[in-house]
VOFIZA-432253 format. One record per residue (C-alpha): residue in three letters; x negated, y negated, z. Coordinates in steps of 0.2 Angstrom, whole numbers, plus 5000, padded with zeros to 4 digits. Example, Ala and Ser with C-alpha at 12.3 -4.5 7.8 and 13.67 -1.06 7.14 Angstrom:
residues 2
('ALA'; (4938; 5022; 5039))
('SER'; (4932; 5005; 5036))
end
This chain:
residues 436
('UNK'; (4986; 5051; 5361))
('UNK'; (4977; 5060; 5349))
('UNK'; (4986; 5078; 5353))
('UNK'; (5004; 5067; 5349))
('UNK'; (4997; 5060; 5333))
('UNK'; (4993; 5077; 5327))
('UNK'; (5010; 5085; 5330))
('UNK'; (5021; 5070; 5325))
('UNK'; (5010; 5073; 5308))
('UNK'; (5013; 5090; 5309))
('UNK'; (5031; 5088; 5314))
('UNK'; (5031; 5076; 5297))
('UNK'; (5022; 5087; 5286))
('UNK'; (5037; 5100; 5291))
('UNK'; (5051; 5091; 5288))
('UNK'; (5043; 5086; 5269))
('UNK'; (5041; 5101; 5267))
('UNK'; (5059; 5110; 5271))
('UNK'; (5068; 5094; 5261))
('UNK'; (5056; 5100; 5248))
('UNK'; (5060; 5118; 5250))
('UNK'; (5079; 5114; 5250))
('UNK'; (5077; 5105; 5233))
('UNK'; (5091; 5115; 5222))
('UNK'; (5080; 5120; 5205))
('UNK'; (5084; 5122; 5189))
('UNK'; (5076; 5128; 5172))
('UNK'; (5077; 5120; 5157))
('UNK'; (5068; 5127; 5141))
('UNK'; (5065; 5116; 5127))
('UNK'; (5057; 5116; 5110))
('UNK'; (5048; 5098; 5109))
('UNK'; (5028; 5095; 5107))
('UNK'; (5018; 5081; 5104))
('UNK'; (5026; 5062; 5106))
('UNK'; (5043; 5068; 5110))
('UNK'; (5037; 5082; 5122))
('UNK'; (5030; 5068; 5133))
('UNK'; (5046; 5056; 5132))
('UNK'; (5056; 5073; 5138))
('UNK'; (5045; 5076; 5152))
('UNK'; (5047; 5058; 5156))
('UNK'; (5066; 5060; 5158))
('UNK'; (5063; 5073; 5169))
('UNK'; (5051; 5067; 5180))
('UNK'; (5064; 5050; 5181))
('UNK'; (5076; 5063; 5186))
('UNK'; (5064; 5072; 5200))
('UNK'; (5058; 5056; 5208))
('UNK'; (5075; 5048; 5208))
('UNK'; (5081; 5059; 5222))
('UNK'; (5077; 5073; 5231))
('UNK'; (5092; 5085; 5230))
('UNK'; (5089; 5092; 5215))
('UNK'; (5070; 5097; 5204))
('UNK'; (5072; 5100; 5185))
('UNK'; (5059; 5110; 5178))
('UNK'; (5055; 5111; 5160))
('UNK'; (5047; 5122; 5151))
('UNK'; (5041; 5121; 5132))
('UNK'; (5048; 5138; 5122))
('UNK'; (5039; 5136; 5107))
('UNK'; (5051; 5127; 5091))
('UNK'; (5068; 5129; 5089))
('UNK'; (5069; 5145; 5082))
('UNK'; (5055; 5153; 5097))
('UNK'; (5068; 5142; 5109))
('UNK'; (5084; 5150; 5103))
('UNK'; (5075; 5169; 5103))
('UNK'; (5068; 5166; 5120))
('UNK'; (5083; 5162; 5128))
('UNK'; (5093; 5178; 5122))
('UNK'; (5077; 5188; 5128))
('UNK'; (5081; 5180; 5143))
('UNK'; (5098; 5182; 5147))
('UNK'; (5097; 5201; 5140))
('UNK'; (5084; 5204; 5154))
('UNK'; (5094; 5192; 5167))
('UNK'; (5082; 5181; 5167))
('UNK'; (5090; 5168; 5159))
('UNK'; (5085; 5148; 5162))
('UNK'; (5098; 5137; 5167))
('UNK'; (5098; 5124; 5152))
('UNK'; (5094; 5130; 5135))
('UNK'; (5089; 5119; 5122))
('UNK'; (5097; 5125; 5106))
('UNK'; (5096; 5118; 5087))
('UNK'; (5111; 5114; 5076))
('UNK'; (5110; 5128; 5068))
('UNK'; (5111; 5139; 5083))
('UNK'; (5129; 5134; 5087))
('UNK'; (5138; 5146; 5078))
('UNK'; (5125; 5163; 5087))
('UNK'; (5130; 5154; 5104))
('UNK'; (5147; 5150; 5105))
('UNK'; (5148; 5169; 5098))
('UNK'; (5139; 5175; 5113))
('UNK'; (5153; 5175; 5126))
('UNK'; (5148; 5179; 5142))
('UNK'; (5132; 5174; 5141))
('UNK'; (5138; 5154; 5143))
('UNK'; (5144; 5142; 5153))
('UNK'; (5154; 5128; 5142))
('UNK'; (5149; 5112; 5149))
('UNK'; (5167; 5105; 5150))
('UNK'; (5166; 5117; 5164))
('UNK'; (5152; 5114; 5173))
('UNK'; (5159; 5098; 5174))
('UNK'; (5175; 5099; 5180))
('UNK'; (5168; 5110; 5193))
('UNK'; (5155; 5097; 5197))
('UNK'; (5170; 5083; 5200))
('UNK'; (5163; 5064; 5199))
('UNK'; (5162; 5053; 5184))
('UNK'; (5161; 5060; 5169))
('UNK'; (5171; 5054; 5152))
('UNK'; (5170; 5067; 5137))
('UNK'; (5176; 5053; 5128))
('UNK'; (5161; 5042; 5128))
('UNK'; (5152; 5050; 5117))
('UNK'; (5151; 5044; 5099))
('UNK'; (5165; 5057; 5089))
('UNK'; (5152; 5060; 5073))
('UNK'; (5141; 5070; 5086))
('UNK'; (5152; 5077; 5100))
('UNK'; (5165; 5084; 5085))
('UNK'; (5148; 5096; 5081))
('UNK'; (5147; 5104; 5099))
('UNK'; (5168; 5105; 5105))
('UNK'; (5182; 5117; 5100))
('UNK'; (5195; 5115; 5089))
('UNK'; (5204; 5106; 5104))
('UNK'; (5192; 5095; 5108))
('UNK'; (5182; 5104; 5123))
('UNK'; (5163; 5101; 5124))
('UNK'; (5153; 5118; 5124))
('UNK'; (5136; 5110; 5123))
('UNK'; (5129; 5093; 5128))
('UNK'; (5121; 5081; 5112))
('UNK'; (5105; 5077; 5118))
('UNK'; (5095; 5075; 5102))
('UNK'; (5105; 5072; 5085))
('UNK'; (5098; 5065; 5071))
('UNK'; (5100; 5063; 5054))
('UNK'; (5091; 5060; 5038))
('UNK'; (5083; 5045; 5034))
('UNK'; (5070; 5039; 5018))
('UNK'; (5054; 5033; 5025))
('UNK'; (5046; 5021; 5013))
('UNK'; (5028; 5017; 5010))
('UNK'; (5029; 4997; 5007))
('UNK'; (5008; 4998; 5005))
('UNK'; (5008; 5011; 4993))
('UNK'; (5024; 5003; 4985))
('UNK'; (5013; 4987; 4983))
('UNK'; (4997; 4995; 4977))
('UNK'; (5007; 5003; 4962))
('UNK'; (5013; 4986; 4958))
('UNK'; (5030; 4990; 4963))
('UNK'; (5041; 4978; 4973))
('UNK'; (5043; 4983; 4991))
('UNK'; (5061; 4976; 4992))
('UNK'; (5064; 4990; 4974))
('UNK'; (5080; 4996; 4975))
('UNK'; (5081; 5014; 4981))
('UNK'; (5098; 5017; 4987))
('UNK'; (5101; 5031; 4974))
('UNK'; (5093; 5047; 4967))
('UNK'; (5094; 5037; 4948))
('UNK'; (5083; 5022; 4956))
('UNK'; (5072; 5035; 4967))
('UNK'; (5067; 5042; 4949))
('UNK'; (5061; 5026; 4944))
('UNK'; (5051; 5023; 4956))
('UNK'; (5043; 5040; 4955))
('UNK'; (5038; 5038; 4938))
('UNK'; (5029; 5022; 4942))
('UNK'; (5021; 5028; 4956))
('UNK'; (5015; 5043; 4948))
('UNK'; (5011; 5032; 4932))
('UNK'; (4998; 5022; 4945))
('UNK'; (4990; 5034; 4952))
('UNK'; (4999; 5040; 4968))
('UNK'; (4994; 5057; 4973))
('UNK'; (5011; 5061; 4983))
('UNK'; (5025; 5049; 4976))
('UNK'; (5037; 5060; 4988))
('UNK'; (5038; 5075; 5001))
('UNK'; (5052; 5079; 5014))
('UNK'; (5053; 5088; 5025))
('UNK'; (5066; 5102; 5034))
('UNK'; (5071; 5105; 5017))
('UNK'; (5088; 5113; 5018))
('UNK'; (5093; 5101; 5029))
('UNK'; (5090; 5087; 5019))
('UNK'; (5092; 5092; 5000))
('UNK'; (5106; 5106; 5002))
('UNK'; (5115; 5104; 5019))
('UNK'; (5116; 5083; 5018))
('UNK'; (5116; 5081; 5001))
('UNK'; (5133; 5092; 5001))
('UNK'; (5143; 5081; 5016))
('UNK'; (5133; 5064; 5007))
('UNK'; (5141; 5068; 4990))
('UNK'; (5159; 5077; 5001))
('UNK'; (5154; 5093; 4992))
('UNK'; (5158; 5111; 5004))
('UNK'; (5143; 5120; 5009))
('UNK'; (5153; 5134; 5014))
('UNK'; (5173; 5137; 5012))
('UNK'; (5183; 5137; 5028))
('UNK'; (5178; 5118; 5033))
('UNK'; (5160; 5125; 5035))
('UNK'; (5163; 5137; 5043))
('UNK'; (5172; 5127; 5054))
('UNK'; (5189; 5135; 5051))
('UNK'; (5183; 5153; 5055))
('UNK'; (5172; 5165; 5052))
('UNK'; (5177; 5174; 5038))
('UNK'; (5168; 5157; 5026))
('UNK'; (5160; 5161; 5011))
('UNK'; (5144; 5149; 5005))
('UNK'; (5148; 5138; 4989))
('UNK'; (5132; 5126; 4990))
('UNK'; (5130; 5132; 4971))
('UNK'; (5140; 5119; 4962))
('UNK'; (5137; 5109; 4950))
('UNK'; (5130; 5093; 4962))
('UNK'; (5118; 5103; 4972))
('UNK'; (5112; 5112; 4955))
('UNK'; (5106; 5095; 4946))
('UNK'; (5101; 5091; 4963))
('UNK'; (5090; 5105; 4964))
('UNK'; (5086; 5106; 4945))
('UNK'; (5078; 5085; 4948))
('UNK'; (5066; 5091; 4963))
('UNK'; (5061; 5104; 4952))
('UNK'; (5056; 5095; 4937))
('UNK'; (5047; 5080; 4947))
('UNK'; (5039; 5094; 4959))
('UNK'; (5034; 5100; 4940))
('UNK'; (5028; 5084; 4935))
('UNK'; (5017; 5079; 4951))
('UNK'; (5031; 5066; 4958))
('UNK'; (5037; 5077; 4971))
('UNK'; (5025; 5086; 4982))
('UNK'; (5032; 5101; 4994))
('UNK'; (5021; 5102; 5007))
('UNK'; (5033; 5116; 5017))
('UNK'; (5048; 5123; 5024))
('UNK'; (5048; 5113; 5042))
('UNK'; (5042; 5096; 5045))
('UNK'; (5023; 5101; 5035))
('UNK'; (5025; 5083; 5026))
('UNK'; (5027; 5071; 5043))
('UNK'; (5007; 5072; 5043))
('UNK'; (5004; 5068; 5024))
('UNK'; (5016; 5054; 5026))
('UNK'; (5010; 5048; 5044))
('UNK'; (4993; 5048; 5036))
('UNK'; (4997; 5036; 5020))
('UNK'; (4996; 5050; 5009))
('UNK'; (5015; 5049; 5002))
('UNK'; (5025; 5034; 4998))
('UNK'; (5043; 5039; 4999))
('UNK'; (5048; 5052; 5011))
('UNK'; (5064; 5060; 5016))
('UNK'; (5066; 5067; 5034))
('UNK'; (5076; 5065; 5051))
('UNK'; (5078; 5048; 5059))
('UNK'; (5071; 5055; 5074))
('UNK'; (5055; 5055; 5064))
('UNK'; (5054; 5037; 5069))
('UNK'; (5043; 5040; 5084))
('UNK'; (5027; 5049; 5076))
('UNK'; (5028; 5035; 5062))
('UNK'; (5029; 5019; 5074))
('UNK'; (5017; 5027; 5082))
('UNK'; (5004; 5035; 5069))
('UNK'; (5006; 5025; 5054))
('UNK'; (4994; 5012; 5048))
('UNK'; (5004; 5004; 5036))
('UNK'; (5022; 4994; 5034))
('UNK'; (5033; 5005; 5033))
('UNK'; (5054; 5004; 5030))
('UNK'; (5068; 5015; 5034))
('UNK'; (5079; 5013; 5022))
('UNK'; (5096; 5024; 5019))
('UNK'; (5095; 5043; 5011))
('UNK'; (5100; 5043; 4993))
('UNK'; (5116; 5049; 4985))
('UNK'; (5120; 5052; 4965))
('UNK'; (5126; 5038; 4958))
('UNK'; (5138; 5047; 4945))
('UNK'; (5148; 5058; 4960))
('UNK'; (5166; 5049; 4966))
('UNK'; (5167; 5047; 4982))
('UNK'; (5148; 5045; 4986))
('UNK'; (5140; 5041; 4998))
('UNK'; (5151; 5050; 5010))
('UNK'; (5143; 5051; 5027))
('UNK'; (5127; 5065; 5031))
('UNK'; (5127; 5076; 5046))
('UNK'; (5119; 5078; 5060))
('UNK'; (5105; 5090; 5064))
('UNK'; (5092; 5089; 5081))
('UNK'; (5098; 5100; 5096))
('UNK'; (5113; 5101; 5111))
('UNK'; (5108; 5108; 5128))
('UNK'; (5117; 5123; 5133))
('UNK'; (5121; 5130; 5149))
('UNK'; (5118; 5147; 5153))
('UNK'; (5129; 5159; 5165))
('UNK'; (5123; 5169; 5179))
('UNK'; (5118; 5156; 5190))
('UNK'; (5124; 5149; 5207))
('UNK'; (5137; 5135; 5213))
('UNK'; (5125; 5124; 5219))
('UNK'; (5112; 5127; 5205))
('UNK'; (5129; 5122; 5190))
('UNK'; (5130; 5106; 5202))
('UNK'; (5113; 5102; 5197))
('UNK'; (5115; 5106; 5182))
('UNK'; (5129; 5095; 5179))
('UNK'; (5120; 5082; 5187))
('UNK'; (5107; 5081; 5178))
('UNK'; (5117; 5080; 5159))
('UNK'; (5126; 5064; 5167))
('UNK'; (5109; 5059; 5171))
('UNK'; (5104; 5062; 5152))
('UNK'; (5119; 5054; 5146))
('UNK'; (5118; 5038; 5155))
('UNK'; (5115; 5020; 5144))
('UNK'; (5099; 5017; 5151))
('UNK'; (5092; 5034; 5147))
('UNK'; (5102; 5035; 5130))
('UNK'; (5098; 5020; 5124))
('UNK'; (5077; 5021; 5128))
('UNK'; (5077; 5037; 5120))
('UNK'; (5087; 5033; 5105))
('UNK'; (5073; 5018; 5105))
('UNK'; (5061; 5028; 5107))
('UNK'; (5063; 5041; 5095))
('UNK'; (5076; 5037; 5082))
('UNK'; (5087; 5052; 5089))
('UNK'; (5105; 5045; 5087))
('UNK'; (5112; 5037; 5102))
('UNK'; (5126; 5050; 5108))
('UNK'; (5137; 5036; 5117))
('UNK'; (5145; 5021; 5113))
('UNK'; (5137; 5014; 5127))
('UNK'; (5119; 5017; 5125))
('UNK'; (5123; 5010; 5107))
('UNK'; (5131; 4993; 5113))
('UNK'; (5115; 4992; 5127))
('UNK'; (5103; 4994; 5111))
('UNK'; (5112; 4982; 5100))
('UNK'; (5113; 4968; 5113))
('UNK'; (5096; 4970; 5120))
('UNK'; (5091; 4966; 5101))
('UNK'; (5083; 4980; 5097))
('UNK'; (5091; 4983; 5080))
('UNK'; (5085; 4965; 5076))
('UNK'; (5067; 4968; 5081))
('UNK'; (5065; 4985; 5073))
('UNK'; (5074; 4982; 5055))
('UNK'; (5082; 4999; 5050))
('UNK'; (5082; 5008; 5064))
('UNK'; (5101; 5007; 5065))
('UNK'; (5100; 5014; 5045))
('UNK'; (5104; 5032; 5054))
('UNK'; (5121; 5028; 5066))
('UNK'; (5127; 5017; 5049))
('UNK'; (5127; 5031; 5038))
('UNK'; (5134; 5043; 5050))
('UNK'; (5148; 5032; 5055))
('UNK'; (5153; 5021; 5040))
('UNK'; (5167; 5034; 5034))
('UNK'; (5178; 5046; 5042))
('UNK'; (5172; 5064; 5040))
('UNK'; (5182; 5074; 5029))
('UNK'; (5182; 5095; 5030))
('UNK'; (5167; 5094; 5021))
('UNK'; (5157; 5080; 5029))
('UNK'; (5159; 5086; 5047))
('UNK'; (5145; 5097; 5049))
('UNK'; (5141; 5117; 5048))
('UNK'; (5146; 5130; 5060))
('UNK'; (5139; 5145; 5053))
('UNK'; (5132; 5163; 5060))
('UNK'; (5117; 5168; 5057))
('UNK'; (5112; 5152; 5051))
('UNK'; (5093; 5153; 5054))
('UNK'; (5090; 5167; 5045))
('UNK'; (5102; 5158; 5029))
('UNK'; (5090; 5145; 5030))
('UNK'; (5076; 5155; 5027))
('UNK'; (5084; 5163; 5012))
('UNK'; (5087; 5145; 5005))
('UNK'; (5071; 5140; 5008))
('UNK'; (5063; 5154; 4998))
('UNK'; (5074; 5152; 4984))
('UNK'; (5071; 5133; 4984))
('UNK'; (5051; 5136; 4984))
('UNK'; (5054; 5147; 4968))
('UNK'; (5061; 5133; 4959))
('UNK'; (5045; 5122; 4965))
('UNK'; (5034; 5134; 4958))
('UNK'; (5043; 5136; 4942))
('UNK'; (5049; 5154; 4944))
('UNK'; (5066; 5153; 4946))
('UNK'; (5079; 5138; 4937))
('UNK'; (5090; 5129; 4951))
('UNK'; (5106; 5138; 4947))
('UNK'; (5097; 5155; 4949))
('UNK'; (5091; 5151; 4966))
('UNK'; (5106; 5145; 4972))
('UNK'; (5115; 5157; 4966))
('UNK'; (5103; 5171; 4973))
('UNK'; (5103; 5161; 4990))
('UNK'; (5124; 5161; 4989))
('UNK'; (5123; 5181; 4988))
('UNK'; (5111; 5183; 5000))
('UNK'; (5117; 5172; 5013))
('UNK'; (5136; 5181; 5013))
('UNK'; (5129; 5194; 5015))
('UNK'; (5123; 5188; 5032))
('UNK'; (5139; 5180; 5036))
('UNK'; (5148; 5195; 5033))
('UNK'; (5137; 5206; 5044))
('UNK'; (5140; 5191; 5057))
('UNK'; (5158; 5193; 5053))
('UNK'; (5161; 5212; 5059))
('UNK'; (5151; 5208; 5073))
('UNK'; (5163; 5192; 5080))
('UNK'; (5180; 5201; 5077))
end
């Protein structure tokens, strides 16, 4: 009896052990720590324990920009992961790289099953298709940016939390005052670029770049040196001056400052709604970005920044089915719309949206639905649909440098602008002669 226990055990043990060896695995690098590195790994793990045929394994790359220089490692040595996590700004560099990816519209229709391109919300697929419409790369997480306000700080400086701060004009007014009582760090942002340059071009319908942003071709030119972004530029630089706004640096350095109650108006991705729900020991409101009162048109809508999951060539049939698999998975309601709660990442389907709206979550959590308003409330025009430029990375750094002179005092806005303007075509020229 014992000796028929032991091999239907061992017998058992076997046969868990060959399903487990038949799992079909894929890799997927990503780029997210902290809060939101746990609610991705929860996905996965979802994913995993669901069934058996397939196993994700995700890996964390460093940030965005490590991410991104990993993966082209990578493939270069033919080592290449499966899924690639890559930032908006990456788009450009990988639909560049032919060869070296696998559009998902493919790996798709390969795949057969369900699956409708046309569920997901136009303002974030538009980013990631080609001119006809083809999806390259799946959203996963799109965001956009958002004003965090500081109701306790507002209320200690004697100012009404319910002020009125749905323009730059109004914002200034409320700086003063808050600097006027006392307030170390009336305001910071974060992703700098993103939000004062890149956003504060779509918000106002001003270009960034010539050729629809680069959407249009290659062959763009940058032209975020106007006249709105330069008295754009110009304010920050007199309140950064003036103690009213504090730069804390180029990535998301001012998240802690604000999480920690230091700073009472803060401007910086919607999906920053996780660290704050869950750091913050104070009321806090989300309330739209602002826009310049005196510029027609505005507000427009901003764009979108976070990340899209792309698929890398080189690997088997059977591994692309898992792949595909999994980004239906990843775009289902339920998992969209716990993740969009969750984190404040924009919900990429019109689905998980609807699921949010009627499970009342919108109602519960006031201003969480600030980000998918101002995204949505206008059709994007040529100058409002995002950025599609090469070398973008590297741009950004440029622009960053030249706004921190400005901070500083070194340099006036329309110098650095126009400094960052040179420098950056020169990069989009080199990107250019390379992409012919």
């Amino acid at each position: 009896m014992n000796r028929k226990t032991l091999v239907l055990g061992l017998a058992s043990t076997m046969l868990t052990l060959n399903v487990a060896q038949a799992a079909t695995e894929i890799d997927f690098w990503h780029a997210f720590t902290g809060r939101l590195g746990e609610l991705l790994n929860e996905q996965v793990d979802t994913f995993n324990s669901n069934q058996d045929e397939y196993k994700v394994v995700a890996t964390h790359k460093g940030n965005y920009s490590e991410t991104l220089n990993a993966g082209i490692a990578a493939f270069r040595a033919g080592e290449q992961p499966h899924i690639l996590q890559v930032f908006e700004v990456g788009t450009a560099t990988m639909m560049a790289a032919e060869g070296a990816i696998k559009p998902v519209y493919e790996v798709m229709e390969e795949a057969g099953g369900e699956w409708d391109p046309d569920g997901y919300i136009s303002a974030v697929k538009g980013y990631y298709t080609t001119t006809d419409g083809k999806m390259l790369s799946l959203p996963y997480n799109s965001s956009t940016p958002v004003l965090y306000v500081n109701l306790d700080l507002l209320e200690q400086a004697g100012i009404d939390p319910d002020v009125d701060l749905s323009t730059w004009e109004k914002v200034g007014e409320t700086l003063d005052k808050l600097k006027e009582a006392g307030i170390s760090c009336p305001m910071t942002t974060a992703w700098q670029s993103w939000v004062h340059l890149e956003n504060l071009s779509a918000y106002h319908d001003q270009p960034f770049a010539t050729k629809e942003n680069g959407f249009a071709g290659v062959d763009t030119e940058l032209s975020f040196n106007g006249p709105v972004q330069v008295k754009h530029v110009e304010t920050l630089g007199k309140w950064a001056q003036d103690g009213k706004f504090v730069y804390t640096g180029r990535r998301n350095e001012g998240g802690a400052n604000f999480r920690g109650g230091e700073c009472a108006l803060f401007t910086e991705s919607s999906a920053g709604y996780a660290g704050v729900k869950a750091e913050a020991d104070f009321d806090f409101e989300i309330r739209p970005l602002p826009y310049w009162s005196d510029v027609e048109g505005a507000p427009q809508n901003t764009i979108i920044g976070g990340a899209s999951l792309w698929v890398l060539s080189g690997h088997e049939d059977e591994e692309y089915k898992a792949v595909a698999e999994f980004l239906k998975f990843l775009s289902s309601s339920d998992i969209q719309a716990q993740w969009h709660q969750n984190t404040g990442y924009l919900p990429i389907t019109t689905a998980a949206a609807e699921q949010t709206r009627e499970e009342g979550f919108y109602d519960e959590n006031p201003g969480t639905d600030v980000a998918g308003k101002q995204m949505t409330a206008k059709e994007p025009t040529a100058n409002s649909k995002g950025l599609r430029l090469g070398s973008f990375d590297q741009i950004r750094g440029i622009i960053d440098e030249e706004l921190e002179a400005v901070w500083s005092g070194d340099k006036s806005a329309q110098a650095a602008l126009d400094s960052a303007v040179e420098r950056g075509n020169q990069l989009l020229r080199r990107f250019e002669r390379a992409n012919q």
